[in-house]
VOKE-970912 format. One record per atom (N, C-alpha, C, O): atom name; x negated, y negated, z. Coordinates in pm, whole numbers. Example, Ala and Ser with C-alpha at 12.3 -4.5 7.8 and 13.67 -1.06 7.14 Angstrom:
<recs>
 lumti      x      y      z
     N  -1319    569    780
    CA  -1230    450    780
     C  -1320    330    780
     O  -1424    332    846
     N  -1285    225    708
    CA  -1367    106    714
     C  -1290     -3    787
     O  -1341   -114    804
</recs>
This chain:
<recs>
 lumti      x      y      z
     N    614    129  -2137
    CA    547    179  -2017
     C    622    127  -1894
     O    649      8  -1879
     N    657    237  -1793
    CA    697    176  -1668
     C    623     66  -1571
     O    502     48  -1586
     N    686      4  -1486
    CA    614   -127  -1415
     C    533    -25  -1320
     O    568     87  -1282
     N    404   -102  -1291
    CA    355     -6  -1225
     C    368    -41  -1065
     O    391   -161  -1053
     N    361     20   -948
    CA    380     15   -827
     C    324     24   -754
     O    240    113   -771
     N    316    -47   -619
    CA    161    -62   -567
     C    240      0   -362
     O    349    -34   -315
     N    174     55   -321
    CA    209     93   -182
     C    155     91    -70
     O     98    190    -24
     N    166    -64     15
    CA    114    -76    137
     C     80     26    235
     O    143    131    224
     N     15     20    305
    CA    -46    145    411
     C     82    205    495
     O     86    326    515
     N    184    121    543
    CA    317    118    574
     C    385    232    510
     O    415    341    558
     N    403    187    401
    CA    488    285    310
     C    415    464    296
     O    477    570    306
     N    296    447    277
    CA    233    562    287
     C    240    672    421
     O    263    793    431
     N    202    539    534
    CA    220    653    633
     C    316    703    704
     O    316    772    806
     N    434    643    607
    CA    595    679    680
     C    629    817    546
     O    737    875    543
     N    527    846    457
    CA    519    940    368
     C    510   1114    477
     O    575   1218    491
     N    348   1026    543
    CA    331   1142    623
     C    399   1169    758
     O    339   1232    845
     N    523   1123    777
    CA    563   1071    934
     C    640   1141    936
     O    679   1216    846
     N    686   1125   1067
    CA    815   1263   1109
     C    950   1155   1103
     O   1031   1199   1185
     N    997   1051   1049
    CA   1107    952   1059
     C   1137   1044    919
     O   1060   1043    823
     N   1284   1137    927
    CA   1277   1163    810
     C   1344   1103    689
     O   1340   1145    574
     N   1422    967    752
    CA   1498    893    626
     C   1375    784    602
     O   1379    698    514
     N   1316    795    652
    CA   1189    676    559
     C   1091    750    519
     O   1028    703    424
     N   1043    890    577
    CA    944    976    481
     C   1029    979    331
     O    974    949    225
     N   1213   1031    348
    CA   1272   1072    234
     C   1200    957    128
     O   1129    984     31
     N   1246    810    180
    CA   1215    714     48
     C   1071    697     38
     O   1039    653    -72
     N    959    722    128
    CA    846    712     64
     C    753    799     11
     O    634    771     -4
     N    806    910    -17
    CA    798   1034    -60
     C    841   1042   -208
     O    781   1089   -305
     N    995    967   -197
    CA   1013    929   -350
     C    938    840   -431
     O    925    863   -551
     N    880    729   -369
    CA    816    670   -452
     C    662    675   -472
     O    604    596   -546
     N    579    804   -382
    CA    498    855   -433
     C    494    968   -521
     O    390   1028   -548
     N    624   1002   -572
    CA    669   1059   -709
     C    658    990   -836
     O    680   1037   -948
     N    616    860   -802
    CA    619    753   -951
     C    476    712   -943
     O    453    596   -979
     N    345    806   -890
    CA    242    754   -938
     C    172    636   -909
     O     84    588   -979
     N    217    588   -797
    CA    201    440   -775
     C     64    429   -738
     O    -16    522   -748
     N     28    286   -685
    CA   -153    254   -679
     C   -139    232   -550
     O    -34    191   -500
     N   -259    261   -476
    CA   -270    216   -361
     C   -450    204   -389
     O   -532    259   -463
     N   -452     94   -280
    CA   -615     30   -258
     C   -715    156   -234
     O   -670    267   -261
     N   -856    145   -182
    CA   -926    193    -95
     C   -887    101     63
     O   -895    150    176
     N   -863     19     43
    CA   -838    -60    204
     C   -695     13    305
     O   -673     29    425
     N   -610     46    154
    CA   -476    173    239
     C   -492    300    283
     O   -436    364    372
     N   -622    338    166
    CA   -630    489    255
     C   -704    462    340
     O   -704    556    420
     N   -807    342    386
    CA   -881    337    527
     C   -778    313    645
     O   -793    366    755
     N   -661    222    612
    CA   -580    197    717
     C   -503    317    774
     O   -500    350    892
     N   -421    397    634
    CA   -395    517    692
     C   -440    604    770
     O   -384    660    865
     N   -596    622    710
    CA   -657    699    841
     C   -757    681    951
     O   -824    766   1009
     N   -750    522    968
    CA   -734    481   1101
     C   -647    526   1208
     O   -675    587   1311
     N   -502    470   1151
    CA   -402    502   1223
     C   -386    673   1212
     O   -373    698   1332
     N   -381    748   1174
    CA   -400    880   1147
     C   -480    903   1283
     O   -424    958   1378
     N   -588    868   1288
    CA   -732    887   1368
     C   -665    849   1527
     O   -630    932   1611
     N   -658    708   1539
    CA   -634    650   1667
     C   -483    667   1729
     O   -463    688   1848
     N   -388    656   1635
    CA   -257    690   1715
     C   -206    836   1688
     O   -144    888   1781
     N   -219    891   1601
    CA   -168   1030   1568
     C   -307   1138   1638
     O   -293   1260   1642
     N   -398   1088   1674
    CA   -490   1178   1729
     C   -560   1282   1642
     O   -637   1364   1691
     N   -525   1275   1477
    CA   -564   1382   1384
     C   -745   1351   1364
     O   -808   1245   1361
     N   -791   1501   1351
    CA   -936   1510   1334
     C   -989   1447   1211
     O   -902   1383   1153
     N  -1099   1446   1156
    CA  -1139   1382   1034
     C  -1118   1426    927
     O  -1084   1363    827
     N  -1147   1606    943
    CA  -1122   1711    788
     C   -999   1738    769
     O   -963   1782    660
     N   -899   1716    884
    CA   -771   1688    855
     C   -715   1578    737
     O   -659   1582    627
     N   -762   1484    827
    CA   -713   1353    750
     C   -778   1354    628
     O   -698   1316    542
     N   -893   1381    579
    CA   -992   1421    471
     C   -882   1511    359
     O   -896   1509    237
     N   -807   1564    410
    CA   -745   1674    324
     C   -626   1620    337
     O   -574   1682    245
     N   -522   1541    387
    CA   -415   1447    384
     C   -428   1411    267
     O   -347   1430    175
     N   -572   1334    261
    CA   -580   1191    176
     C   -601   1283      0
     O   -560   1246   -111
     N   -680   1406     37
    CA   -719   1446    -95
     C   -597   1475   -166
     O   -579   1452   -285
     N   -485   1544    -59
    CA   -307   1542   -117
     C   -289   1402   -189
     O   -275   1389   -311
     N   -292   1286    -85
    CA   -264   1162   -145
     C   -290   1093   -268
     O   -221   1014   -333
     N   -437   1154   -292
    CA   -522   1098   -404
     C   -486   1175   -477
     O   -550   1133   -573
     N   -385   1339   -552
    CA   -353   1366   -636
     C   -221   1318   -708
     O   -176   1373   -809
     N   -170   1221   -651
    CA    -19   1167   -695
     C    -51   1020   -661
     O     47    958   -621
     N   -159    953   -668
    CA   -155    806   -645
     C   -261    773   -734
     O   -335    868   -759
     N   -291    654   -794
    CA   -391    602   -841
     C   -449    488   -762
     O   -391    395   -705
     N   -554    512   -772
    CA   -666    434   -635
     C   -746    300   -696
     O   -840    302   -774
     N   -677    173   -633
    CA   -788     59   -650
     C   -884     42   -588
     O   -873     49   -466
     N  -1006     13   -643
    CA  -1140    -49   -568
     C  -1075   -150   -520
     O   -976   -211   -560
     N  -1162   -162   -404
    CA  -1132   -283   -359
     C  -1282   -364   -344
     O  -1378   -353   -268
     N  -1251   -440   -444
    CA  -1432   -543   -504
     C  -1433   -688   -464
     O  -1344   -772   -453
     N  -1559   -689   -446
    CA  -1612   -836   -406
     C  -1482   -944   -464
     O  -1435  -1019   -378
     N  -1420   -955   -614
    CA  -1347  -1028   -655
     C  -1179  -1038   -595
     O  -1090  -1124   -594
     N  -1196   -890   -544
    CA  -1052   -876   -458
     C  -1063   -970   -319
     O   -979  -1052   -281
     N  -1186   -934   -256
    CA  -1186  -1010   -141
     C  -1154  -1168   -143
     O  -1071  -1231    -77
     N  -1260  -1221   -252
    CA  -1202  -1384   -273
     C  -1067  -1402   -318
     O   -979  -1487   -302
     N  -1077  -1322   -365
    CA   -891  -1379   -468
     C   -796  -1348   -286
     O   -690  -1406   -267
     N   -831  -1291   -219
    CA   -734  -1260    -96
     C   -734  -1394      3
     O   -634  -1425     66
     N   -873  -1479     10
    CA   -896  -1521     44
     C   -807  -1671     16
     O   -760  -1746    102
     N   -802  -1682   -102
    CA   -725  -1768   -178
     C   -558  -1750   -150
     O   -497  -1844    -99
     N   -497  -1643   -179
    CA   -421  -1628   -210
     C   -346  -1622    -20
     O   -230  -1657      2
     N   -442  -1574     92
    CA   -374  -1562    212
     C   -387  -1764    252
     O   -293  -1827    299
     N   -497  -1815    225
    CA   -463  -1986    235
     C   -320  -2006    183
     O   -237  -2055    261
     N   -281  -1971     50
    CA   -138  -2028     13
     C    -44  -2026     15
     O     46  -2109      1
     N    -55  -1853     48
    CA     64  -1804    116
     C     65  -1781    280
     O    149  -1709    335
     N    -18  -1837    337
    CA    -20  -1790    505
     C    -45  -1625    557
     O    -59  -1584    672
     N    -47  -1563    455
    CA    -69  -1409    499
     C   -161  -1401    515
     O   -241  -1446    433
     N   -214  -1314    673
    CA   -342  -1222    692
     C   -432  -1221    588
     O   -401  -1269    479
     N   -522  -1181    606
    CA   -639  -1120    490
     C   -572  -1065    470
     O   -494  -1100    382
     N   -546   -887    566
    CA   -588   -782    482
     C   -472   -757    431
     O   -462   -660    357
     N   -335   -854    467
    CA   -220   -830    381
     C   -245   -914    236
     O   -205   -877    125
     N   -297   -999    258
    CA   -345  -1085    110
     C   -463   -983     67
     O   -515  -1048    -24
     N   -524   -881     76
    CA   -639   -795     19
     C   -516   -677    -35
     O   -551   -617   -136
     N   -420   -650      4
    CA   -329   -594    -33
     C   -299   -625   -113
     O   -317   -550   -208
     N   -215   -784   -145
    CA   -113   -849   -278
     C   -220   -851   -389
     O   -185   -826   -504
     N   -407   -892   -349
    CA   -461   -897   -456
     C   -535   -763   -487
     O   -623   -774   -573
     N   -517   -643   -437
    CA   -553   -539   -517
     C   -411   -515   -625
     O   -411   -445   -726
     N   -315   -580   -581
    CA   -162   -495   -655
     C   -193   -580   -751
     O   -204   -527   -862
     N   -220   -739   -745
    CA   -195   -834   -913
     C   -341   -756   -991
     O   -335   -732  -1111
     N   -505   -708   -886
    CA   -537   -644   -972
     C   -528   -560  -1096
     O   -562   -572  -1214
     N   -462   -457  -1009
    CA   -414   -350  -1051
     C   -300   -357  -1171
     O   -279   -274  -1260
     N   -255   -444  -1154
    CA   -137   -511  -1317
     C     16   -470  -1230
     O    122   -488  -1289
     N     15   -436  -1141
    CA    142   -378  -1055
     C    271   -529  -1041
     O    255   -643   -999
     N    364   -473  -1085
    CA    496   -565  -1095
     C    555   -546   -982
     O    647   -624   -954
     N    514   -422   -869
    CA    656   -420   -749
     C    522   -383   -622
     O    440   -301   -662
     N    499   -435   -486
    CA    435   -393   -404
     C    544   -401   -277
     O    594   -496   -217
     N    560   -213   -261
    CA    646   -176   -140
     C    558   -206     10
     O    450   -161     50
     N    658   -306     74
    CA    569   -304    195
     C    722   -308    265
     O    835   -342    228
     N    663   -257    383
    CA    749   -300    510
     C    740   -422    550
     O    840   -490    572
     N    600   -473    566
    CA    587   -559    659
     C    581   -706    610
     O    589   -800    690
     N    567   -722    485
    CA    599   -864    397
     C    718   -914    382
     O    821   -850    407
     N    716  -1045    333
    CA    878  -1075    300
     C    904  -1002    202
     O    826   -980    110
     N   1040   -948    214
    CA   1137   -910    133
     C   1162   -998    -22
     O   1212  -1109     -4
     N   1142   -973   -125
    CA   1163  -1047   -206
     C   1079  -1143   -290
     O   1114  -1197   -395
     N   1013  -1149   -254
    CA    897  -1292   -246
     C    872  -1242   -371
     O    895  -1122   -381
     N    823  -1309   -492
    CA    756  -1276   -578
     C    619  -1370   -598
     O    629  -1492   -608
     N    502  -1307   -603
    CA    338  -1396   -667
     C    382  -1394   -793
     O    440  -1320   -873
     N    328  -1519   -781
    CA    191  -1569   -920
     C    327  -1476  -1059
     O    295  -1407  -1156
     N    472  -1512  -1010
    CA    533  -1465  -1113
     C    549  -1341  -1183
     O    637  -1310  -1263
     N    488  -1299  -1156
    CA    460  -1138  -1148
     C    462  -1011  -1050
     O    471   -902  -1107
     N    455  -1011   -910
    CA    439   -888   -858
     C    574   -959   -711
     O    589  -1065   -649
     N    621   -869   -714
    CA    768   -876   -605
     C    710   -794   -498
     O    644   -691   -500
     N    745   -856   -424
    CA    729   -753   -265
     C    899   -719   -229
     O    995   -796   -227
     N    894   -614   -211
    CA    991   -485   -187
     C    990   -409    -70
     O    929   -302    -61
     N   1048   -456     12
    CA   1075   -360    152
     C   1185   -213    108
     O   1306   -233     99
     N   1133    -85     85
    CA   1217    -15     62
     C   1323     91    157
     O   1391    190    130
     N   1290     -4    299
    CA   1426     95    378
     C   1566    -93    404
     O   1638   -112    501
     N   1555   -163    312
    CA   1644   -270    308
     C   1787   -206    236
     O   1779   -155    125
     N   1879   -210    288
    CA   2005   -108    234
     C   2029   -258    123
     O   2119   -259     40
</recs>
C-alpha cells in the first residue's frame, strides 16, 4: 500500500489559486488521494470567504469537488489534546499542531505544508514536505 498523504490548508488552496506553477504541484498531489482534516476545509473556506470574496454555495460546491478526490479526517476531542501536546514540544501553533495530529491520526507518512519546516520528521513517522522546494 502507498504512504498515505496528508495536505495542509496551504497546499489545498494553491489547488484552487490562480499561481499556476503551485496550483500545477498541488493539483498533482490531490491526484494521490491524500487526507485532509475537517479543520482544512474550514480554513480553506474561510480564506475562500474573507480574502477571495467567494459566496457560501460557491465554496459549498468547491469543497464538494474537494471531498471527491480527498479523504477527510474528523477532527476529535483526542486530536485536540494530542495537538496540544505535541504544539508544547514542538513550539508550533495549535492549529498547525491540530494539523500534524490529524496526519499521525490518520496513519499519513508525508504532510505537505508550506508553512512548516521543511523536513522535520514526528514521532518517527510523518515528514513535513514543503512541495514548491526545488
Amino acid at each position: 500500500m502507498a504512504d498515505r498523504t496528508f495536505l495542509d490548508s496551504n497546499i489545498l488552496l494553491y489547488a484552487l489559486g490562480d499561481d499556476d506553477a503551485r496550483r500545477q504541484v498541488a493539483e498533482a498531489l490531490l491526484t494521490q488521494r491524500p487526507v485532509v482534516s475537517a479543520q482544512v476545509l474550514a480554513e480553506a473556506s474561510s480564506v475562500l470567504r474573507r480574502k477571495f470574496g467567494r459566496e457560501p454555495s460557491a465554496i459549498a460546491k468547491v469543497l464538494d469537488e474537494v471531498l471527491a478526490r480527498v479523504h477527510c479526517e474528523p477532527v476529535s476531542a483526542q486530536t485536540v489534546l494530542s495537538a496540544l501536546h505535541l504544539g508544547e514540544r514542538l513550539g508550533y501553533s495549535h492549529y498547525d499542531s491540530q494539523i500534524i495530529a490529524a496526519a499521525l491520526a490518520a496513519d499519513c507518512s508525508v504532510l505537505y505544508s508550506e508553512d512548516m519546516q521543511h523536513g522535520q520528521l514526528i514521532d518517527g513517522r510523518l515528514t513535513i514536505v514543503n512541495p514548491f522546494v526545488a
